[in-house]
C-alpha positions as a printed Julia matrix, in Angstrom:
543×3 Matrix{Float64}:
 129.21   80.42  54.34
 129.6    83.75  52.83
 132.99   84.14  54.27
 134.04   80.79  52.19
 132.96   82.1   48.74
 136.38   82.76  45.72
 133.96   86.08  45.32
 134.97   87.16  49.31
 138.31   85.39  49.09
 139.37   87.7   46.31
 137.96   90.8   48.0
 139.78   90.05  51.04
 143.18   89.91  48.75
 141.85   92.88  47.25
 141.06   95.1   50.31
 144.95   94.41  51.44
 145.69   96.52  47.83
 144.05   98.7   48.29
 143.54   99.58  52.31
 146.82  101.76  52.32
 145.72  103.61  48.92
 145.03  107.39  49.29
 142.0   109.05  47.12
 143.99  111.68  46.91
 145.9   109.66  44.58
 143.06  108.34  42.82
 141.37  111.54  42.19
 145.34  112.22  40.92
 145.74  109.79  38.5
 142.01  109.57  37.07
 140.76  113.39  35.69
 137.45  111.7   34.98
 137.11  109.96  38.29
 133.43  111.9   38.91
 132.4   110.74  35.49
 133.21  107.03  36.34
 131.93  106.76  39.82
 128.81  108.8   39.86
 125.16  107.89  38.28
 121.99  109.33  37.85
 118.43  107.35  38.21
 114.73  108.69  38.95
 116.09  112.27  39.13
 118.5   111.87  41.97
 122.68  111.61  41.2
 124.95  109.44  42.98
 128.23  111.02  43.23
 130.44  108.06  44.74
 133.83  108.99  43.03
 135.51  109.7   47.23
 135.23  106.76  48.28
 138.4   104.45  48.64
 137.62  101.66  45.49
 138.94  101.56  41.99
 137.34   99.98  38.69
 138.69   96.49  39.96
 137.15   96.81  43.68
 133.73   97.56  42.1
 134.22   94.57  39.73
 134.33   92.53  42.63
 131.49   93.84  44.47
 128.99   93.02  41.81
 130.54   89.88  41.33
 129.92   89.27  44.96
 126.44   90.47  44.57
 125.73   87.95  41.87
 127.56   85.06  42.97
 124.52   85.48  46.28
 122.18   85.46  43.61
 120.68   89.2   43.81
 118.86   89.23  41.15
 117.0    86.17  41.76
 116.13   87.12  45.25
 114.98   90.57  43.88
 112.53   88.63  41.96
 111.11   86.97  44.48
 110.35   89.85  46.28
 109.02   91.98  43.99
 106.68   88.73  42.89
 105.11   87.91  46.27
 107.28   84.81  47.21
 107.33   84.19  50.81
 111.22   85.56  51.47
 110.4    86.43  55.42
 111.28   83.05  55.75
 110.85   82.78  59.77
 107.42   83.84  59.63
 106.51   82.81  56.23
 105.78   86.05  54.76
 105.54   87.42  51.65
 107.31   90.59  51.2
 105.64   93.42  49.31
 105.49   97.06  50.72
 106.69   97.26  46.83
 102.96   96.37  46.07
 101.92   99.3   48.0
 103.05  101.91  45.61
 102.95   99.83  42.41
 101.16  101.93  39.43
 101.01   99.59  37.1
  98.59   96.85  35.44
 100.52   94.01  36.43
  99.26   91.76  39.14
 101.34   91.03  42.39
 100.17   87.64  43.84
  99.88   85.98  47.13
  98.94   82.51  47.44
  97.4    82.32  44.21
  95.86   86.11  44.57
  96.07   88.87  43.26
  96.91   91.31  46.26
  96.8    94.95  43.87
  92.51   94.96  43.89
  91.84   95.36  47.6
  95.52   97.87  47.25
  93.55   99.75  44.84
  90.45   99.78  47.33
  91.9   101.09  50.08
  94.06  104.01  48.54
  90.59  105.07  46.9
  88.8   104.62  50.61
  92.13  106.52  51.98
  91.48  109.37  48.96
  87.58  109.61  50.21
  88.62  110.13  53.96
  91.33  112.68  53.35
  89.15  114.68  51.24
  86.31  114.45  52.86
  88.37  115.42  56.42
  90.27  118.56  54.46
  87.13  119.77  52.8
  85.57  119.7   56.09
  82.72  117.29  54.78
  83.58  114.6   56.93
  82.71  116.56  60.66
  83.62  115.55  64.69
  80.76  114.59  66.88
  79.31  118.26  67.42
  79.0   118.64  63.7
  81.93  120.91  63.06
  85.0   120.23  61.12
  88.54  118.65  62.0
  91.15  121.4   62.73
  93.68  118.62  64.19
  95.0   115.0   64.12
  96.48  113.04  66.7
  98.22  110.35  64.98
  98.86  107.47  67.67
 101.32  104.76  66.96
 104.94  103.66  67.68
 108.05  102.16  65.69
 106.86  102.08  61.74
 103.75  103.05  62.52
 105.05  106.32  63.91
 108.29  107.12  62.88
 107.31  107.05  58.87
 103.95  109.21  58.96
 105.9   111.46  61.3
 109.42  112.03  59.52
 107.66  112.13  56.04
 105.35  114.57  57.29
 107.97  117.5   58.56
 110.07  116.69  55.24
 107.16  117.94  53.4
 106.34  120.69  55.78
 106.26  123.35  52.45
 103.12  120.64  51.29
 101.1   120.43  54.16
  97.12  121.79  54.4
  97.0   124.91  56.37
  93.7   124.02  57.66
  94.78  120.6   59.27
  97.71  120.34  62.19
  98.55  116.7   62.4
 100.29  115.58  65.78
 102.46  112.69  66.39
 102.41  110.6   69.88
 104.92  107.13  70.43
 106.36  107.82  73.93
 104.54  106.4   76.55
 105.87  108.6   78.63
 102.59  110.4   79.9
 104.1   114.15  79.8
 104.35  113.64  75.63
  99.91  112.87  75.26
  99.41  115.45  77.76
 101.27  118.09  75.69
  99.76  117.02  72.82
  96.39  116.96  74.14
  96.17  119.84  77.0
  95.39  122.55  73.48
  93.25  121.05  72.02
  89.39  120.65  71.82
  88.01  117.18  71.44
  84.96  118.48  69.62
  87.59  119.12  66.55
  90.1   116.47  66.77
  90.36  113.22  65.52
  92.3   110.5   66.79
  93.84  107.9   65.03
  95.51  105.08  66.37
  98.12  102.93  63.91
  98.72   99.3   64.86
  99.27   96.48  62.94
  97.7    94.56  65.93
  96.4    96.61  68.12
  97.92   94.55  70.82
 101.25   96.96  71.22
 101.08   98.27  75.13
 102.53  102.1   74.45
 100.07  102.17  71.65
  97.29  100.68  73.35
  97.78  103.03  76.32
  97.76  106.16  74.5
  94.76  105.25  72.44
  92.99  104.7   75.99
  93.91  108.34  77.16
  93.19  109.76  74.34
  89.59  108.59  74.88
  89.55  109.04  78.08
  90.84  112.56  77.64
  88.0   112.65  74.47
  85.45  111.34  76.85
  85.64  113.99  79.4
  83.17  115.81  77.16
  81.67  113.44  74.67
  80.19  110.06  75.15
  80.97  106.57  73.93
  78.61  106.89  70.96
  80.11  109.79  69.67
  83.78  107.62  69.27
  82.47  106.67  65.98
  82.91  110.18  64.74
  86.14  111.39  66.12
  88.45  108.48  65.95
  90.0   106.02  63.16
  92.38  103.43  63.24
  94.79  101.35  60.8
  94.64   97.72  61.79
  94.3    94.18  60.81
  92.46   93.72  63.5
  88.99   95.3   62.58
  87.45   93.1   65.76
  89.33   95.16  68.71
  89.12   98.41  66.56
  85.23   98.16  66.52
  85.2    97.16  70.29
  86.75  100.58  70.71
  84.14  101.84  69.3
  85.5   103.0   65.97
  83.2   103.26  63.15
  84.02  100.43  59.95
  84.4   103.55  57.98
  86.99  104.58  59.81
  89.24  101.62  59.62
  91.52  100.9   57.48
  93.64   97.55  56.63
  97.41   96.37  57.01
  98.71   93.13  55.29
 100.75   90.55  57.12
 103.16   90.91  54.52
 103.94   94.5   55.35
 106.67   94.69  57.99
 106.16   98.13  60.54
 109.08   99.52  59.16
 107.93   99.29  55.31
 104.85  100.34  55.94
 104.63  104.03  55.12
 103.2   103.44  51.82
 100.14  101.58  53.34
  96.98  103.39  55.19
  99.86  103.62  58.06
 100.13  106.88  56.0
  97.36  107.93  56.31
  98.17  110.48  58.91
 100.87  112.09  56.29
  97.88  111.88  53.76
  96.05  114.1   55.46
  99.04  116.64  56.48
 100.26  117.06  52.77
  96.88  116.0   51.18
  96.25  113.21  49.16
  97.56  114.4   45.65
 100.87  114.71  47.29
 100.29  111.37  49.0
 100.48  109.68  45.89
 103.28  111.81  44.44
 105.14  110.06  47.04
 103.95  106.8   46.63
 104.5   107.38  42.58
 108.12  108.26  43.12
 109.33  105.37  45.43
 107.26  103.52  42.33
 110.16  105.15  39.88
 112.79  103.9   42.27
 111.32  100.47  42.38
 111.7   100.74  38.37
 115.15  101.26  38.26
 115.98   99.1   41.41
 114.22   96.1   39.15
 115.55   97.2   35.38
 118.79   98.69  36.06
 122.47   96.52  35.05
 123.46   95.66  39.27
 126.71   97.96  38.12
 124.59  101.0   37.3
 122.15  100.27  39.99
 121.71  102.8   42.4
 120.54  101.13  45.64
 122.77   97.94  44.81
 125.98  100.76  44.77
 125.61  102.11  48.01
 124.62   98.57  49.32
 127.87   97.17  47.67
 129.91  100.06  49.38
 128.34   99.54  52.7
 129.68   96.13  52.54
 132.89   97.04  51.11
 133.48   99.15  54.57
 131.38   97.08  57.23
 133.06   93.83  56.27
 136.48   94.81  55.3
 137.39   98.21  56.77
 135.74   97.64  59.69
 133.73  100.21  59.99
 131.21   99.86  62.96
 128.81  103.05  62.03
 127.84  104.9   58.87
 126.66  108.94  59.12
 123.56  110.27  57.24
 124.32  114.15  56.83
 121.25  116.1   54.59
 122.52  119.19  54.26
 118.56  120.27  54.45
 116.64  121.14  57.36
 113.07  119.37  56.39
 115.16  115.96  55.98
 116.31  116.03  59.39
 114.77  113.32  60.34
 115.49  110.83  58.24
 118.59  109.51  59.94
 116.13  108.27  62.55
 114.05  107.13  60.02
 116.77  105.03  58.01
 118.15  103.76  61.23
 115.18  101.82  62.27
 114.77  100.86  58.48
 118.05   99.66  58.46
 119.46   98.32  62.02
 115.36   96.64  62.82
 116.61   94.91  58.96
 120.24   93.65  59.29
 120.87   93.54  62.98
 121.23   90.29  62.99
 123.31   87.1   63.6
 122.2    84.4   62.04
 121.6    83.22  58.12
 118.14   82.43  56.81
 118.98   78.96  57.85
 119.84   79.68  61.23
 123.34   79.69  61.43
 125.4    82.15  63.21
 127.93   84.32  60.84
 131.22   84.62  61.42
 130.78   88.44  60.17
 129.33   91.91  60.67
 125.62   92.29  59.52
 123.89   95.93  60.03
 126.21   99.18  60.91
 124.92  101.64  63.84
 123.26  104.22  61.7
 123.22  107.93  63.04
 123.74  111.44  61.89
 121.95  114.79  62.17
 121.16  118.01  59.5
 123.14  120.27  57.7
 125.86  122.27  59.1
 125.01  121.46  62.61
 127.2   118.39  62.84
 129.83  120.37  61.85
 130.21  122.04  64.79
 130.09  118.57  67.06
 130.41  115.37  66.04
 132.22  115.73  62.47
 135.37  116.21  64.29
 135.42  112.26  65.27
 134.96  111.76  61.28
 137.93  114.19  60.43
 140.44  112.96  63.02
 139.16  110.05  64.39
 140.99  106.7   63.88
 137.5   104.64  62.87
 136.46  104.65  59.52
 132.99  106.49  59.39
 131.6   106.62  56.0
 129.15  108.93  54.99
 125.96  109.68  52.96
 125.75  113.1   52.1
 122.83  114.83  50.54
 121.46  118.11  49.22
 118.53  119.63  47.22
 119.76  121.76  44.2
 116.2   123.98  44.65
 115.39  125.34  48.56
 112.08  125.84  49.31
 112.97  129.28  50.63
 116.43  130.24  49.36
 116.79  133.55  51.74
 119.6   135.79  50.72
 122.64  133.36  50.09
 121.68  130.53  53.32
 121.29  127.81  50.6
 124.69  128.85  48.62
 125.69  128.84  51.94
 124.92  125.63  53.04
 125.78  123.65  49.46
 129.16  125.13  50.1
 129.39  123.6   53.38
 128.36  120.29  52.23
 130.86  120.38  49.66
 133.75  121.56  51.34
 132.82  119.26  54.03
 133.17  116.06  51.61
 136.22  117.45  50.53
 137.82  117.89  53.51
 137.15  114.41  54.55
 138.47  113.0   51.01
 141.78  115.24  51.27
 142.62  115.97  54.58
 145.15  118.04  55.71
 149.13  117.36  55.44
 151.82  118.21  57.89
 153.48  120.41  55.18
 149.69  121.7   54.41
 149.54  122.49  57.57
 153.05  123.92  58.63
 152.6   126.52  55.38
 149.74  127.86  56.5
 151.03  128.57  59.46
 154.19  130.09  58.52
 152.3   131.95  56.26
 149.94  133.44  59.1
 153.25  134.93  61.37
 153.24  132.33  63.39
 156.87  131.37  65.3
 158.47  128.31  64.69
 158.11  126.96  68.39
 154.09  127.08  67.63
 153.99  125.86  64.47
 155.96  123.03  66.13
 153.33  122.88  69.01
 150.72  122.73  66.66
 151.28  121.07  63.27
 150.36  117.3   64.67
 147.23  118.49  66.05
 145.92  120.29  62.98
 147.31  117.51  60.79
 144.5   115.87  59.45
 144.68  112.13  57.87
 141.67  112.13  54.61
 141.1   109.1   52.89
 137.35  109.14  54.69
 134.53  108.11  52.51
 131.45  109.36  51.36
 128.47  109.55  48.85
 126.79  112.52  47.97
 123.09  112.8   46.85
 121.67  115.44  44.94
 117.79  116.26  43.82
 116.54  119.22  41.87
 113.68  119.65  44.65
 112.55  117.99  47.76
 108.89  117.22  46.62
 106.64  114.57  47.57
 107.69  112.18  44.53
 111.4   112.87  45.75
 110.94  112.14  48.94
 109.66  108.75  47.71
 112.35  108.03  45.67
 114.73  108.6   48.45
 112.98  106.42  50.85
 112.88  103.68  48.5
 116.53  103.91  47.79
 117.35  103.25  51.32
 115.37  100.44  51.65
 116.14   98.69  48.54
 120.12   98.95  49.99
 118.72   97.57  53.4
 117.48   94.68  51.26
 120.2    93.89  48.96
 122.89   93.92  52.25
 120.87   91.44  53.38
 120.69   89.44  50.48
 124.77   89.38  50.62
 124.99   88.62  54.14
 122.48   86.33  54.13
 120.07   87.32  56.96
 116.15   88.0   56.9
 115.83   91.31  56.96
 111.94   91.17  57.58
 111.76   89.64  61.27
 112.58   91.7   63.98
 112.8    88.91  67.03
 115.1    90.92  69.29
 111.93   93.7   69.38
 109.59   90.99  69.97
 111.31   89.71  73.03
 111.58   93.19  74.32
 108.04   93.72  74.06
 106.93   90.33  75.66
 109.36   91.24  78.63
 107.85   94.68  79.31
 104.94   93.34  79.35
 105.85   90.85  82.12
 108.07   93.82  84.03
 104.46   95.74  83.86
 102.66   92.85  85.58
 104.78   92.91  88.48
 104.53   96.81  88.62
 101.0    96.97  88.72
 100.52   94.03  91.02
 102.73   95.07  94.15
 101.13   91.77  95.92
 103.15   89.53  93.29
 106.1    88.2   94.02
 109.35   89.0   92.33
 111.05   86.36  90.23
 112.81   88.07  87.86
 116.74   88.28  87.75
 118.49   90.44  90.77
 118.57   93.22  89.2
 115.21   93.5   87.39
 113.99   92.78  90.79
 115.63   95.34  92.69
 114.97   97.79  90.36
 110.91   97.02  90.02
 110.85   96.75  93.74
 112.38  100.52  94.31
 109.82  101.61  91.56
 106.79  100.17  93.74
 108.13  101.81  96.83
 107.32  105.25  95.23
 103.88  104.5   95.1
């Protein structure tokens, strides 16, 4: 057990050094703490100097790292072995975006040809779509996309997509359905006109019931004022299976392929992008795919103590398993990268949120934090009060683009100082004697500085990363993404979980669909538990 390892055993001893430690006096005693705790790979720059470790604590991390054998497992990925060991998978979203002349095998295949196939069929489509040569059912051209899926299918196309806003075609509006909630199709639907749409439904199976149901009102909807055989013209689909997608009605042009061995969540880089393809255009497409390609490089090449992803994996461990820190905060200090806490959370939570080994034995330790956060300076004003005087340890990522796409007056000068200051803050804090100065300096009497000086006393010693990039461009973008995944990935190397099943989403898919089944029959009878009984009966009764 992990727990059991000398490699643990001497963290453990370590983490009661250093848990009392200050950064304030690290950043004291070391002038050149930046220069020793901060990297740069693929064009982005670590800066990991506030966080609460020394040269010994990071010793001991990559010795942990090793002694779970990191780099061999990294191998295996990257070379096709089956590592989803409860489904017997390989694993190779890597594959997906690899640009070079090397093979990747499968079973004894070579999986890169029919790659290569599809991101030329995927080129064809999107420029025959944005060039308008490629025309709906009444022979004019696509103004809009509806982009149907749910989970990775959805949240990757989607969240890629309005980072790279500044990239996208101004003669194509792609939009983004999950929610089966009915009101979210109907918005997307009531303005627009079927003759110039396309819809494109994104399912690994095409067996998932919110994705099935929207695909079926969509056509429906599409139907209203076309007829079956014009389906073949207006709507695509990403699938493996080609058999329901041409029972739809969907023309074998229009489909394109998944691989068992990409999981939902890595999937992005497969025709599941398709939708962000044809938002940004496909040159910028395979910027993206190019630059998680560059991460991939230095994720493989890299010395695990200069290793980006393996860092901030190695620090997430460091705080999950020792501090006991419960959540960790994503904070881009960029509005286009909003989304990518949501993003990051399913990549990472869907991953490690789990309880037993490979082997199937339950861990006597925390696997995958609670991953939130929001953009830029807005958290400032709500939640990062919990990080600055909170008692649980919250570590964050912070990041910012050194180049805004629209630097207005001083907003981006502006909002660099913010994240800055806001790192800063949560490094140093804010002493009672801080505190008590400031406030005999600004008149105030000694019975409120009394009043007051506990509740504007403010501990520090919270950590954080920050992230900088020259520009968020396509290939940046990709290099982000694959950082965070790579991390998900070597986490669960260390704690020993499968990080490519997702059971727990399984079971609450196979449920709903047996909750549905006693919906739509009201004649059935109810044999659920008490509560899911009482609850689908009072549902029924409104109909």
């Amino acid at each position: 057990m992990l727990t059991n390892t000398a490699q643990w055993q001497r963290l453990l001893g370590h983490y009661q050094e250093m848990k009392s430690v200050h950064m304030n006096a690290l950043f004291s005693d070391d002038d050149n703490r930046f220069q020793a705790f901060s990297l740069t790979a693929a064009g982005i720059t670590l800066d990991y100097s506030k966080n609460r470790i020394n040269a010994e604590t990071k010793t001991l991390l990559v010795d942990l790292a090793k002694a779970m054998k990191l780099e061999e497992k990294r191998a295996a990925m990257f070379c096709g072995d089956a590592i989803n060991s409860t489904e017997q998978r390989a694993v190779l979203h890597t594959a997906l975006r690899n640009f070079s002349d090397a093979p990747v095998m499968v079973d004894g295949q070579d999986v890169m040809p029919e790659i290569k196939a599809t991101r030329e069929k995927m080129k064809l489509f999107v420029d025959a779509v944005s060039t308008g040569k490629k025309v709906g059912y009444s022979g004019k051209a696509f103004t809009d996309i509806v982009s149907i899926g749910i989970g990775g299918s959805f949240l990757g196309p989607k969240i890629m997509s309005e980072a790279l806003k500044p990239y996208r075609q101004k003669q194509l509006n792609v939009h983004f359905v999950a929610n089966v909630d009915g009101c979210h199709i109907q918005d997307v639907l009531a303005s627009l006109n079927p003759e110039t749409t396309m819809i494109m439904t994104s399912s690994k199976t095409l067996t998932t019931q919110e994705t099935l149901r929207n695909a079926e009102t969509a056509k429906a909807w599409f139907l209203q004022t076309a007829t079956q055989a014009d389906v073949i013209h207006n709507f695509a689909c990403v699938s493996t299976n080609i058999e329901g997608a041409e029972a739809f009605g969907i023309s074998q042009d229009n489909i394109f392929p998944m691989w068992d061995w990409v999981g939902g969540r890595y999937s992005v880089w497969s025709a599941i992008g398709l939708p962000l393809a044809l938002a940004v255009g496909y040159d910028n497409f395979e910027a993206f795919l190019k630059g998680a390609y560059e991460m991939d490089q230095h994720f493989t090449s890299a010395p695990l103590e200069e290793n980006m992803p393996v860092l901030m994996a190695l620090l997430g461990i460091w705080y999950r398993n020792f501090f006991g820190a419960q959540s960790h905060v994503l904070l881009p200090y960029y509005h286009y990268l909003r989304g990518l806490p949501a993003y990051v959370q399913q990549l990472d939570m869907e991953s490690n949120g789990k309880r037993v080994t490979q082997e199937g034995q339950s861990v006597d330790y925390d696997t995958g934090p609670i991953i939130w956060g929001s953009e830029g300076t807005n958290g400032q004003h709500s939640f990062h009060q919990l990080i600055h005087q909170g008692n649980t340890v919250i570590p964050a990522d912070f990041m910012l683009p050194l180049q805004p796409h629209h630097d207005v007056a001083d907003h981006h000068d502006m909002l660099a100082a913010n994240c800055f200051g806001q790192s800063q803050a949560l490094m140093a804090g804010q002493t009672e004697v801080e505190v008590r100065a400031a406030l005999e300096s600004a008149g105030k009497s000694q019975k409120d500085i009394d009043a007051l000086a506990s509740h504007k006393t403010m501990p520090g010693n919270k950590p954080s990363n920050t992230l900088l990039f020259d520009t968020l461009d396509p290939k940046t973008l990709g290099k982000l993404i694959a950082l965070y995944e790579h991390k998900v990935f070597v986490q669960g190397v260390i704690w020993q979980v499968n990080s490519f099943d997702q059971w727990g989403v399984e079971l609450g898919k196979l449920l709903g669909n047996q909750v549905l089944k006693s919906i739509s029959d009201v004649s059935s009878s109810l044999d659920m538990d008490a509560s899911t009984n009482g609850l689908v009966a009072a549902f029924r009764n409104r109909k």
